[in-house]
Every structure is written in C-alpha cells, then in structure tokens.
TORLO-629733 format. One record per atom (N, C-alpha, C): residue in one letter; x, y, z; residue number from 0. Coordinates in steps of 0.05 Angstrom, whole numbers, padded with zeros to 5 digits, always signed. Last residue first. Layout:
BEGIN
('A' (X Y Z) NUM)
...
//
This chain:
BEGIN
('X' (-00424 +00116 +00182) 197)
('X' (-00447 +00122 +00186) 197)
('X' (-00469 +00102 +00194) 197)
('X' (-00373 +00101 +00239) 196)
('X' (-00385 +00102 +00213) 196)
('X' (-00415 +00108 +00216) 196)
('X' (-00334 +00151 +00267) 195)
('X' (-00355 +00135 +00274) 195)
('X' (-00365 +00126 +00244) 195)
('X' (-00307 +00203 +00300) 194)
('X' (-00296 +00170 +00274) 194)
('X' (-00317 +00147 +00271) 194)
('X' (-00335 +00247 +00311) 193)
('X' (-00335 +00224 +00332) 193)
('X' (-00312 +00203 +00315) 193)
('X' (-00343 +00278 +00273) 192)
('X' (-00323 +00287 +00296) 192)
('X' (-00312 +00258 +00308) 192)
('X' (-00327 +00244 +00206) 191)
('X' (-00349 +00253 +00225) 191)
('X' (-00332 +00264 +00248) 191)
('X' (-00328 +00223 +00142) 190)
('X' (-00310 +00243 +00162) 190)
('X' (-00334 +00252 +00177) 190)
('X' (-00345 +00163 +00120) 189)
('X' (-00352 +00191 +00118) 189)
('X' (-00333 +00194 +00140) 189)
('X' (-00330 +00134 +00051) 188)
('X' (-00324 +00141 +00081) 188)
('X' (-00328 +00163 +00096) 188)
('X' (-00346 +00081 +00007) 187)
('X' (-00358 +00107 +00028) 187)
('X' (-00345 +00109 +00050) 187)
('X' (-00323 +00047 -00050) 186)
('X' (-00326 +00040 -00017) 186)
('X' (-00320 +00079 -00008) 186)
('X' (-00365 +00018 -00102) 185)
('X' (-00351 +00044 -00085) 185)
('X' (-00355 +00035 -00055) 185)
('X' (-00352 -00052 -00112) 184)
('X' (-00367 -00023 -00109) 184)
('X' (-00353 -00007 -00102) 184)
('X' (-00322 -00088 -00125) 183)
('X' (-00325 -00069 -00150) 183)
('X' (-00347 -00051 -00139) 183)
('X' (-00275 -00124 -00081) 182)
('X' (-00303 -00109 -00085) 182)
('X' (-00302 -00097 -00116) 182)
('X' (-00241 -00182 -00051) 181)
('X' (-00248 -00162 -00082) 181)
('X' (-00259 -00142 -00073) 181)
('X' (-00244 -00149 +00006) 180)
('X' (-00240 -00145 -00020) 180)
('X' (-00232 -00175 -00030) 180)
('X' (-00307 -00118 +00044) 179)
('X' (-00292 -00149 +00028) 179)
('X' (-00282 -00140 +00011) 179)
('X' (-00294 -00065 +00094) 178)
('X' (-00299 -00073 +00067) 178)
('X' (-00292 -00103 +00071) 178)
('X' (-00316 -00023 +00133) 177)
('X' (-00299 -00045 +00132) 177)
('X' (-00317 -00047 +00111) 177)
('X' (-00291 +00053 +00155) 176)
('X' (-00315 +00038 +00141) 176)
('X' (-00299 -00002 +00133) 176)
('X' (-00288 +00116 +00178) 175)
('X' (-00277 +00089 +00174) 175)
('X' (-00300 +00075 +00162) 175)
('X' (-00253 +00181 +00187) 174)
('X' (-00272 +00168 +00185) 174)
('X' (-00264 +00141 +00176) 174)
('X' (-00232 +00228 +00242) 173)
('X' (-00235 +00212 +00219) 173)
('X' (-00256 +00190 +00218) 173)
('X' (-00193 +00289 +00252) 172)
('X' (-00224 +00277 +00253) 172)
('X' (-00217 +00259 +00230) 172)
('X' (-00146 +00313 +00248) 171)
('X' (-00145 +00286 +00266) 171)
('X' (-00175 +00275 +00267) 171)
('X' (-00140 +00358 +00220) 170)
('X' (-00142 +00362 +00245) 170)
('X' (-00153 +00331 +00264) 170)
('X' (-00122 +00337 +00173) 169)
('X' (-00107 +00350 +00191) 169)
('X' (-00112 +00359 +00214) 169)
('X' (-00161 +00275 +00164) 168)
('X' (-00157 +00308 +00164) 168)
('X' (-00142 +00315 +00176) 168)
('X' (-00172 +00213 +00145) 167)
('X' (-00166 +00220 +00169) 167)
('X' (-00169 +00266 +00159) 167)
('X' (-00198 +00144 +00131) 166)
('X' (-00183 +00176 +00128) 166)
('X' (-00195 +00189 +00146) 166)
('X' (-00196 +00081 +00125) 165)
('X' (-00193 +00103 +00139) 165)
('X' (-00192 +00130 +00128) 165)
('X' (-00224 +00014 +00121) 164)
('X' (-00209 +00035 +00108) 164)
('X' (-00220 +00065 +00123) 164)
('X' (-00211 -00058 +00141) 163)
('X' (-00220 -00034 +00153) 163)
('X' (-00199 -00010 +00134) 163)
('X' (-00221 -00117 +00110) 162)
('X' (-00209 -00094 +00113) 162)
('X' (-00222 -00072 +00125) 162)
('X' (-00234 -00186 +00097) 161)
('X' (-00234 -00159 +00103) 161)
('X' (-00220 -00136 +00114) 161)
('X' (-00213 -00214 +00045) 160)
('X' (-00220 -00223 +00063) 160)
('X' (-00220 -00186 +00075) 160)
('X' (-00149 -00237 -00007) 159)
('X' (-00183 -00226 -00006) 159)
('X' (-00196 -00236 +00021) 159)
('X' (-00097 -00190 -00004) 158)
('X' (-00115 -00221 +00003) 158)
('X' (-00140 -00218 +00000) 158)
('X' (-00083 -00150 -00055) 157)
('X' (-00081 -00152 -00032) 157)
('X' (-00103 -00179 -00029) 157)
('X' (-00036 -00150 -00106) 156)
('X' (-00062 -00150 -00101) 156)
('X' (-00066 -00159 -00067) 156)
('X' (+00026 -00109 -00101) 155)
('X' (+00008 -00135 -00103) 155)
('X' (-00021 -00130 -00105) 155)
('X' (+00088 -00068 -00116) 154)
('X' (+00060 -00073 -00114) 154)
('X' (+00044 -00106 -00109) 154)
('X' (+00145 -00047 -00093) 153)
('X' (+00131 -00062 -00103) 153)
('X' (+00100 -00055 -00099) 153)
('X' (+00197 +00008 -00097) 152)
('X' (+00164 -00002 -00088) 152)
('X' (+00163 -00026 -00109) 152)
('X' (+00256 +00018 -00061) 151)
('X' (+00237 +00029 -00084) 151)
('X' (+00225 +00011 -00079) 151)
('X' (+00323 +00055 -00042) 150)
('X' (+00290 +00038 -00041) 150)
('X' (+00279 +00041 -00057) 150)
('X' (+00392 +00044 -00020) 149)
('X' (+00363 +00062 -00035) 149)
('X' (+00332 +00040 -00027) 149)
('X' (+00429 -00006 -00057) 148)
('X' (+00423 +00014 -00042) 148)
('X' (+00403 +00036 -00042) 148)
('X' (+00420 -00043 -00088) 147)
('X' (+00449 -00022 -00094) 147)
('X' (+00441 -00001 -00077) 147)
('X' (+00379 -00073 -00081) 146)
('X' (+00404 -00088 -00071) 146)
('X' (+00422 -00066 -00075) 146)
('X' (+00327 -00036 -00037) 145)
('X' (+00337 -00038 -00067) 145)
('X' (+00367 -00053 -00056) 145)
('X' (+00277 -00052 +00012) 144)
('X' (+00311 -00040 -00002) 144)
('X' (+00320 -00051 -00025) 144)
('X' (+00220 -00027 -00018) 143)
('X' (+00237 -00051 -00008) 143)
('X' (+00268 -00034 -00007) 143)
('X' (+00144 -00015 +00013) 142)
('X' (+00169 -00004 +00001) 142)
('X' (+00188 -00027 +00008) 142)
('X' (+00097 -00045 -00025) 141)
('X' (+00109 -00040 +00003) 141)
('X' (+00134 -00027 -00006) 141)
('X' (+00018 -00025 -00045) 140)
('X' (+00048 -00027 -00036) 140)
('X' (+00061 -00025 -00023) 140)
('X' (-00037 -00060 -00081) 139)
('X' (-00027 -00036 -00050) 139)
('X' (+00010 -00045 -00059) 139)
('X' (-00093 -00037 -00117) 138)
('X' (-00068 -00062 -00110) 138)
('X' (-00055 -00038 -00090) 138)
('X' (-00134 -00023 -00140) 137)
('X' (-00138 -00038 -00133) 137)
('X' (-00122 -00063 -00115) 137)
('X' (-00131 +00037 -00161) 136)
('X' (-00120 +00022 -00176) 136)
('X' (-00130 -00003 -00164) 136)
('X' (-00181 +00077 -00144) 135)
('X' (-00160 +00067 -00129) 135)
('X' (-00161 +00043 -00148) 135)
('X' (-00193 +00143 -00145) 134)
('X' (-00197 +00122 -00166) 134)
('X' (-00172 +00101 -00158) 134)
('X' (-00221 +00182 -00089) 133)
('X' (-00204 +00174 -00109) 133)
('X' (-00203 +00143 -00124) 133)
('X' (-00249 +00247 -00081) 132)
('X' (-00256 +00217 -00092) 132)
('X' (-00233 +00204 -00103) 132)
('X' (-00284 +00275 -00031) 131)
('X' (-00264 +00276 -00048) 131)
('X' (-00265 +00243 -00053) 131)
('X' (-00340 +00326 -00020) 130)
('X' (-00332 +00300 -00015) 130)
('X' (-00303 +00294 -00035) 130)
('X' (-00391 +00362 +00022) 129)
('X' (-00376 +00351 +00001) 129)
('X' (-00352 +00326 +00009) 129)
('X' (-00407 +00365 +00077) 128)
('X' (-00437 +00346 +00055) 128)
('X' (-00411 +00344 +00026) 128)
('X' (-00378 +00418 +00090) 127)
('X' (-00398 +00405 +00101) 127)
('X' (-00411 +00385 +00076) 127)
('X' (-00311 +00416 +00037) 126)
('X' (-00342 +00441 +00058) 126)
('X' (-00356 +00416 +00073) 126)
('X' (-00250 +00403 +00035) 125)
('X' (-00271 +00394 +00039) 125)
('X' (-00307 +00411 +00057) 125)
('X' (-00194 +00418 +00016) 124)
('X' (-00207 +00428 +00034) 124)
('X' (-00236 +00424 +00026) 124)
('X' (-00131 +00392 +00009) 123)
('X' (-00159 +00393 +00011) 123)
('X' (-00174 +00385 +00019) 123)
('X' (-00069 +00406 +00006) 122)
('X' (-00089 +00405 +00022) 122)
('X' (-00114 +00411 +00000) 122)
('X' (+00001 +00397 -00008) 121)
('X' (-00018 +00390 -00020) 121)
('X' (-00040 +00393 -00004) 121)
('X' (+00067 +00421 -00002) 120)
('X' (+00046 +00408 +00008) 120)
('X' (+00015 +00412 -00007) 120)
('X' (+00124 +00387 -00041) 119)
('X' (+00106 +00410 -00027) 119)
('X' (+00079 +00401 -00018) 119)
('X' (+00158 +00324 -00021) 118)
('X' (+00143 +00347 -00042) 118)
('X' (+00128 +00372 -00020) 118)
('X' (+00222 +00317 +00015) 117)
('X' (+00195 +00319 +00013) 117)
('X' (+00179 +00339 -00005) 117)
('X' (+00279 +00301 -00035) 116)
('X' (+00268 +00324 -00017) 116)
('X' (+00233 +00320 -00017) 116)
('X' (+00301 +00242 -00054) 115)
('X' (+00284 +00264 -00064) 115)
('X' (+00277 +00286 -00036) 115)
('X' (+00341 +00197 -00077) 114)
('X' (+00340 +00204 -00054) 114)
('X' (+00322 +00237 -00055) 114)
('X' (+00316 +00148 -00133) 113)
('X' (+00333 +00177 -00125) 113)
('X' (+00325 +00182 -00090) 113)
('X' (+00311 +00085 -00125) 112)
('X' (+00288 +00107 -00132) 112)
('X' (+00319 +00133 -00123) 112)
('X' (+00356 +00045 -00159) 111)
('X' (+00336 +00051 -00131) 111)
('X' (+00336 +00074 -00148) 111)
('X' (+00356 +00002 -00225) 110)
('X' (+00361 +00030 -00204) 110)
('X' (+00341 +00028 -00183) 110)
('X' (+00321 -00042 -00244) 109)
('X' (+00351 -00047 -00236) 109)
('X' (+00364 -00022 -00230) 109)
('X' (+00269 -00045 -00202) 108)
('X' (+00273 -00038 -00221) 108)
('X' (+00318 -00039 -00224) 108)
('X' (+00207 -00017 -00167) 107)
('X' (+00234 -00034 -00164) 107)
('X' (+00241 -00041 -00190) 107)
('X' (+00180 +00048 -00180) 106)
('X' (+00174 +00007 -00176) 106)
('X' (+00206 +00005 -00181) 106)
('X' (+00195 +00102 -00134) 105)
('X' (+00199 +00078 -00169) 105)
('X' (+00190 +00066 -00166) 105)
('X' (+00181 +00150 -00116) 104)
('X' (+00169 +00122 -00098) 104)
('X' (+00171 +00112 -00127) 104)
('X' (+00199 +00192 -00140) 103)
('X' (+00211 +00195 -00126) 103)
('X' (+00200 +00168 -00096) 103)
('X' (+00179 +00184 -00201) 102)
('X' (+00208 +00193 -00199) 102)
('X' (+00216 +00182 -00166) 102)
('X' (+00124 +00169 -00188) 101)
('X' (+00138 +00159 -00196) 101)
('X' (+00170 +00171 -00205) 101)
('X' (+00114 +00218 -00153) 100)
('X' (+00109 +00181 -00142) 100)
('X' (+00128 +00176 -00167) 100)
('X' (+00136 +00272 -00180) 99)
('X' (+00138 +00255 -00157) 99)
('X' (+00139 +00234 -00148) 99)
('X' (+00100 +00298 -00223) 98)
('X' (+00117 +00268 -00226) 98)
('X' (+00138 +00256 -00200) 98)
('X' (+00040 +00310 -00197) 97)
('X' (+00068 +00319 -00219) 97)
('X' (+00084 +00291 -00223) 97)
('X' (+00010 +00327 -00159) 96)
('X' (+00034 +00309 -00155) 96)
('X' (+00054 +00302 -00173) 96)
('X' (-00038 +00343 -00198) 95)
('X' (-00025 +00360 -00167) 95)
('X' (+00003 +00346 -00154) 95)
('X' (-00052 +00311 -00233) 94)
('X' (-00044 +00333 -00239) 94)
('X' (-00030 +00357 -00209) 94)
('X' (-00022 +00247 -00206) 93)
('X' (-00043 +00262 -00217) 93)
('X' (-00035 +00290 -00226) 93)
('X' (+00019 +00188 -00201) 92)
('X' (+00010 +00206 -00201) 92)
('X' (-00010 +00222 -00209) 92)
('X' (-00016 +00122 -00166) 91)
('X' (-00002 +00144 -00193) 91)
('X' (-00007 +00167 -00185) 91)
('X' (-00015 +00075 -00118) 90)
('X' (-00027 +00102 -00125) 90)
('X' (-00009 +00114 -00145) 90)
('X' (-00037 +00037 -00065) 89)
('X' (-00023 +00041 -00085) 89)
('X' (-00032 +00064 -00104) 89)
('X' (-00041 +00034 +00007) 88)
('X' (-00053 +00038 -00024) 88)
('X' (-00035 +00044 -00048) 88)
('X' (+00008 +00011 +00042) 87)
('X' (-00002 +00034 +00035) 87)
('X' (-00017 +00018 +00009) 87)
('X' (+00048 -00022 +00103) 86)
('X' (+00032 -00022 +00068) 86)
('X' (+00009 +00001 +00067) 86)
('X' (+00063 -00017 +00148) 85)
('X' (+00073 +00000 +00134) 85)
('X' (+00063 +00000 +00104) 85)
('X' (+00037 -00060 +00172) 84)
('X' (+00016 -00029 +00176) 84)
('X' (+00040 -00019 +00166) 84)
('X' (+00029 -00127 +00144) 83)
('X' (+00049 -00111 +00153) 83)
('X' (+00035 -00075 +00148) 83)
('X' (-00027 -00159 +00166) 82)
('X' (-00019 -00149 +00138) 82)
('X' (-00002 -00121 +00159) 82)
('X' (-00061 -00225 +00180) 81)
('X' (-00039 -00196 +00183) 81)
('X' (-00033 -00186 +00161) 81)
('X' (-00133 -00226 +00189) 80)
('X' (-00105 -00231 +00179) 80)
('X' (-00084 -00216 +00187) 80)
('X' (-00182 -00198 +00182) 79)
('X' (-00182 -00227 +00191) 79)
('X' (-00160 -00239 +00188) 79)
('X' (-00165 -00142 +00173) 78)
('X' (-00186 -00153 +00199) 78)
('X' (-00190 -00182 +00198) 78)
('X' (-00124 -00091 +00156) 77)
('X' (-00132 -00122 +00153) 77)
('X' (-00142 -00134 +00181) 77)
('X' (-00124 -00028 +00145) 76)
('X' (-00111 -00048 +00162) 76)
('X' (-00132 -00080 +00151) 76)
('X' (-00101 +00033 +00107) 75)
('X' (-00128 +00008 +00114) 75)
('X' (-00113 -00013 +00134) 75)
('X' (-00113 +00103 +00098) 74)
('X' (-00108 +00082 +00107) 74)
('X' (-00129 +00062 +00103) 74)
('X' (-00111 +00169 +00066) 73)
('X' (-00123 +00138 +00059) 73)
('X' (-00111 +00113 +00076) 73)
('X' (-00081 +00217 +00044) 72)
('X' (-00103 +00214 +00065) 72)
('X' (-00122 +00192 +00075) 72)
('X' (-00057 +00192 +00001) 71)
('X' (-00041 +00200 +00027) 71)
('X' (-00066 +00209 +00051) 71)
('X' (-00077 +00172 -00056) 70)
('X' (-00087 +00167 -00029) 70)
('X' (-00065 +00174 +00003) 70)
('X' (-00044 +00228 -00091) 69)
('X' (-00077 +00227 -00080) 69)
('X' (-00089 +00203 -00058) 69)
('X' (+00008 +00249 -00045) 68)
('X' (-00008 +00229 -00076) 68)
('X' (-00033 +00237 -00064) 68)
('X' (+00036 +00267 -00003) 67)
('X' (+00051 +00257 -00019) 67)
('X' (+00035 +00231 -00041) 67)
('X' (-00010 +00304 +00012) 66)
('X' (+00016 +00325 -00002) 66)
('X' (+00035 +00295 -00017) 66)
('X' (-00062 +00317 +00026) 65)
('X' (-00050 +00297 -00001) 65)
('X' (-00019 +00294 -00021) 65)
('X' (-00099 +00318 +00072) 64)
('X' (-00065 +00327 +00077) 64)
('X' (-00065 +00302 +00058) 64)
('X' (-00163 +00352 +00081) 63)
('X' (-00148 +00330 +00076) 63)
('X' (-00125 +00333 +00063) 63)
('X' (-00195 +00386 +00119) 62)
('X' (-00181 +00383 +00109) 62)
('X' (-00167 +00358 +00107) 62)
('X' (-00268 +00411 +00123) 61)
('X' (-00248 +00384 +00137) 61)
('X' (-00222 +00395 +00109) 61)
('X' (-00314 +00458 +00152) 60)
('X' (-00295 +00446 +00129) 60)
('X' (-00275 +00438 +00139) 60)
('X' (-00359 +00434 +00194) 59)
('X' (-00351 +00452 +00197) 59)
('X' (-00331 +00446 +00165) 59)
('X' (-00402 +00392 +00215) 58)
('X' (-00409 +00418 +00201) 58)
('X' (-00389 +00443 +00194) 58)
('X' (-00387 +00316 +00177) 57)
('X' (-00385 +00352 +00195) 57)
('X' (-00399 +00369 +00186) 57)
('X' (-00370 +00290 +00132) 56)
('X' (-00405 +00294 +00153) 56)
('X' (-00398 +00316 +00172) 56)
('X' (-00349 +00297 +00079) 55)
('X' (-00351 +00310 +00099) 55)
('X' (-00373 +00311 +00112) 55)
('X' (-00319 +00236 +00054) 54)
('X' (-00352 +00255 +00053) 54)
('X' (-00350 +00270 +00072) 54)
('X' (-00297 +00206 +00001) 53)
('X' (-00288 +00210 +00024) 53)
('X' (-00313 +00234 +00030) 53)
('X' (-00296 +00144 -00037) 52)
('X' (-00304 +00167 -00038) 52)
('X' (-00303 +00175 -00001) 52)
('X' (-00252 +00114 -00085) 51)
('X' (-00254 +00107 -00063) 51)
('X' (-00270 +00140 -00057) 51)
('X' (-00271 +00060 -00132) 50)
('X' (-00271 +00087 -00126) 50)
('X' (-00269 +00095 -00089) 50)
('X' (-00230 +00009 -00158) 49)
('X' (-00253 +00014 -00146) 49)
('X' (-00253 +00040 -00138) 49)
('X' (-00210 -00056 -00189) 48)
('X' (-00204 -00023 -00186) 48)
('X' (-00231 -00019 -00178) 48)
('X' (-00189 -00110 -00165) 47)
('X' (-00220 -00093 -00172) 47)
('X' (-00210 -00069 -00171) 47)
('X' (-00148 -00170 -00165) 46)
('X' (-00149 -00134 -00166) 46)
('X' (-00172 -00132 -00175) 46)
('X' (-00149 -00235 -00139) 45)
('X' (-00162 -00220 -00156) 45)
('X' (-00157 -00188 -00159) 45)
('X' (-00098 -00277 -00118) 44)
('X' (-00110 -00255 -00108) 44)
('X' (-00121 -00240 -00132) 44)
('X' (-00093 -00344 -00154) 43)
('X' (-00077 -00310 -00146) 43)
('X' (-00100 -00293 -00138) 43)
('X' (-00083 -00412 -00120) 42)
('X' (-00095 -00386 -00128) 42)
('X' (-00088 -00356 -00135) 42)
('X' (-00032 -00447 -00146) 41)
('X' (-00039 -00427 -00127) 41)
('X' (-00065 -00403 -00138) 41)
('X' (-00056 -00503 -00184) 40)
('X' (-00040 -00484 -00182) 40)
('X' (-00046 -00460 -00167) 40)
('X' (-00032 -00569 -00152) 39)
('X' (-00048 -00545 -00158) 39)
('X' (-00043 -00534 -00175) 39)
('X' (+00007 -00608 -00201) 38)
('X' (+00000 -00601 -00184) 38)
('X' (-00012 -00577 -00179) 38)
('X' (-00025 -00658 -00250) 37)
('X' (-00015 -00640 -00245) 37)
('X' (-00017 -00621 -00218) 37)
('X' (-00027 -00734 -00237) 36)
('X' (-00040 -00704 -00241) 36)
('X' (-00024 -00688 -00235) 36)
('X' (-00001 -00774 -00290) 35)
('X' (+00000 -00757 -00261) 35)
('X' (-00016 -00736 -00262) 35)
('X' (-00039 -00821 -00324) 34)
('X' (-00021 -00797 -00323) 34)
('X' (-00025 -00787 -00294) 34)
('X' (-00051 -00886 -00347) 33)
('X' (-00055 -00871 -00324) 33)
('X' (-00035 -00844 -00315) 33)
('X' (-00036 -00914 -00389) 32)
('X' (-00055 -00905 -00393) 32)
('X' (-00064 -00889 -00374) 32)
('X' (+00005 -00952 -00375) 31)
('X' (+00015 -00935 -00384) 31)
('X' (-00011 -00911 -00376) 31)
('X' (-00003 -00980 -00314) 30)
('X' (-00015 -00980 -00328) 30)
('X' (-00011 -00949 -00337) 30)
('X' (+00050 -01031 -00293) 29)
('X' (+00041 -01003 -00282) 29)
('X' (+00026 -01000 -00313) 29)
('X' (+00035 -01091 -00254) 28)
('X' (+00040 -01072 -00285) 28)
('X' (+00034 -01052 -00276) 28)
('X' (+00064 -01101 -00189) 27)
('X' (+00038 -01108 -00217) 27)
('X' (+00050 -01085 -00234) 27)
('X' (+00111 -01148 -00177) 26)
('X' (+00114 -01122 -00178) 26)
('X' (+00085 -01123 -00202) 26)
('X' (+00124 -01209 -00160) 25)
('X' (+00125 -01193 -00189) 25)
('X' (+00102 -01175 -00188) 25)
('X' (+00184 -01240 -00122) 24)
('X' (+00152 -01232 -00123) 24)
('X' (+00146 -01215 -00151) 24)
('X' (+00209 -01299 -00100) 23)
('X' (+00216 -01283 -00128) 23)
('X' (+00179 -01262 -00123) 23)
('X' (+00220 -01333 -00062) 22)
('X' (+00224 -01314 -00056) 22)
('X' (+00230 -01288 -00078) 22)
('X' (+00166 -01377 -00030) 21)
('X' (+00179 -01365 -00056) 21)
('X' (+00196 -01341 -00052) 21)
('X' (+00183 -01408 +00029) 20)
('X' (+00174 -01392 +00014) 20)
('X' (+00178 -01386 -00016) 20)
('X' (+00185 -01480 +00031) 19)
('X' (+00204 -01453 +00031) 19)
('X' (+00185 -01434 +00010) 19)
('X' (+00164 -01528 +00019) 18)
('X' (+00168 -01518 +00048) 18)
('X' (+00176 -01498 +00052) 18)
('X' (+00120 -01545 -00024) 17)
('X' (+00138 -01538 -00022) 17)
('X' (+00141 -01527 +00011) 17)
('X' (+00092 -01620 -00031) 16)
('X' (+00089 -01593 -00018) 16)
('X' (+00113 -01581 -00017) 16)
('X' (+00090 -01666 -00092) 15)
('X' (+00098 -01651 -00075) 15)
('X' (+00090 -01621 -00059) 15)
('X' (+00019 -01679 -00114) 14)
('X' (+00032 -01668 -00119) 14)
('X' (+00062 -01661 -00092) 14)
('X' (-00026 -01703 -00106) 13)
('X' (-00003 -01717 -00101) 13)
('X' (+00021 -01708 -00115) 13)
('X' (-00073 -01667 -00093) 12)
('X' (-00063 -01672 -00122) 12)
('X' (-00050 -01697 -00122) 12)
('X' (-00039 -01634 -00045) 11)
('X' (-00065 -01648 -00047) 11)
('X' (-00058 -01644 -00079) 11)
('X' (+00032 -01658 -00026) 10)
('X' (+00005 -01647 -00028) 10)
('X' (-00018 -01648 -00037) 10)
('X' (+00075 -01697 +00001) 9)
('X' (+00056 -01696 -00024) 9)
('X' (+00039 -01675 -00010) 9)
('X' (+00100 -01721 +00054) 8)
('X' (+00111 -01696 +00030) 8)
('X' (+00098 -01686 +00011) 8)
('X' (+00073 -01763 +00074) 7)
('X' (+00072 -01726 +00085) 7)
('X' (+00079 -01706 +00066) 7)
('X' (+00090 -01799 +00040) 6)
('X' (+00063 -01792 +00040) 6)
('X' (+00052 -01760 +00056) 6)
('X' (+00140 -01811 +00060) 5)
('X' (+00127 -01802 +00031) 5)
('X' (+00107 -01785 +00029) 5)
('X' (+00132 -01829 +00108) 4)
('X' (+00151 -01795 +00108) 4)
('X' (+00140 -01785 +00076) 4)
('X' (+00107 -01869 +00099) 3)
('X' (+00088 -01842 +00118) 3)
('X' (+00105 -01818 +00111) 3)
('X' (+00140 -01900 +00088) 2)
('X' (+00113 -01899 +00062) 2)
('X' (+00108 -01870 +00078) 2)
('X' (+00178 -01909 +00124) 1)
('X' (+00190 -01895 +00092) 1)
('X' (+00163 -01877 +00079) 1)
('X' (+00152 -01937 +00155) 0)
('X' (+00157 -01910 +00162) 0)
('X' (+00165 -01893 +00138) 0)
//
C-alpha cells in the first residue's frame, strides 16, 4: 500500500504532483512603448459672418423699428434644438446707434453695463421691392447678471443645425425664412402681408 500511495503522488515525468494552487501570479509587462490617448477635444461651433437682407414684398412701405441696433428688427428661434427665446443676434454699433450697444448692452467685464434710459427711436422705412441689409457678425447673445449687480452680455457662436430667421415692421407684417448655420450665404427675408416665405 506504501508503493500505491507513492506512486499516486508522482506526476507524469515522475515528477511529484503539486496539490495546492500557486498562489504567487505575475501581472504582464506593461509595454513602455504604448502612450495614452489623449482625450477628445470638444468640437467648437464654427462663426460665418453673413449678410442678413430684409425685402419689402408688399405694395405698400414697411417700417422697420431699429431703435435699439441695427438687428432689433431681427429674430431667430432654433428648429432642431432648444435655444433659450431671450437670445438675440449679436450686433455693434453703427452710425444711427451711436454708442449705445456698447455703453449701454457691455460685454461682461469686471463692471456691469450702466443703468441707461431707452435710446431714441430709430425707423426704417422700406418702399415696395426695397430692402434693408444687415452685416451680421455671426454670433448671438445673452444677457447675464453681472456678480456686482447690473447686467451685461455675452456672446457665442450659435449650434450648428437649423434656424428659423424673422423680421417683423411696426405694423406686425412679417417675414421668415429657415436657414443651416454655419452658412456664408446671404440669408433673404422677404416682408409679405401674409408672413409667408417666398
């Protein structure tokens, strides 16, 4: 019986069999030669400055209310997304707005914007077939509260994906048209009774 207990213990070779796991394991080489990839980096929203042209299809002369910049007669809303409806086009001053936007809508900045009395008013007056044009920077803004109190503006590039753009007249005729932005074309809007695009 001695010989058989022997003889169980050996393994093939005649080598002893171990009965107990190993319990040392060794971790493989890490291979210097292999670097991390770096993580994305976020896409950023492209700006296209672009013209924006406004067309009297009526027959009668349209007015357009520019009293606080040249796109104050200019809306847009976002059609495959949200985009908060207090954002506006973004916009400098011109020779009819003086120094208003920027005295009285700052970019954010370590002062809020001054507390300003509404500017005077601004109208134009559009004939049948004419048209008003503005040179739209390509970026929009929101107003923020300033931390010392007050407000003042930021700007961005807006998402790229579509948009519906507006204007409108004092007498509430307006016109619309949907865009992709980016764009680098002129984006057309005509003023009709109905709001209808062309």
């Amino acid at each position: 019986m001695a010989l058989v207990a022997a003889l169980l213990g050996l393994g093939c070779g005649g080598e002893p069999r171990s009965t107990e796991a190993s319990a040392v394991t060794t971790a493989p080489a890490a291979n210097p030669e292999i670097a991390e990839s770096p993580a994305p980096t976020p896409e950023v929203p492209q700006v296209s400055p672009v013209l924006i042209r406004v067309t009297n299809r009526t027959a009668a002369p349209s007015i357009l209310d520019r009293s606080f910049g040249p796109a104050d007669p200019l809306g847009l809303a976002r059609l495959d997304g949200e985009l908060d409806p207090s954002i506006s086009l973004d916009q400098e001053d011109d020779a009819q707005s003086g120094d208003w936007l920027r005295t009285c809508q700052c970019a954010c900045g370590a002062e809020p914007c001054p507390d300003c009395e509404p500017p005077e008013t601004v109208h134009v007056t559009l004939a049948p077939g004419a048209a008003y044009e503005f040179a739209w920077n390509g970026r929009l803004r929101r107003q923020e509260d300033h931390p010392r109190g007050g407000a003042c503006w930021t700007t961005f590039a807006p998402p790229p994906g579509r948009y519906a753009f507006t204007a409108c007249t004092t007498e509430e005729e307006c016109g619309r048209t949907e865009v992709r932005l980016p764009t680098s074309a002129t984006i057309e809007i005509s003023i009709t009774s109905d709001g209808s695009s062309p």
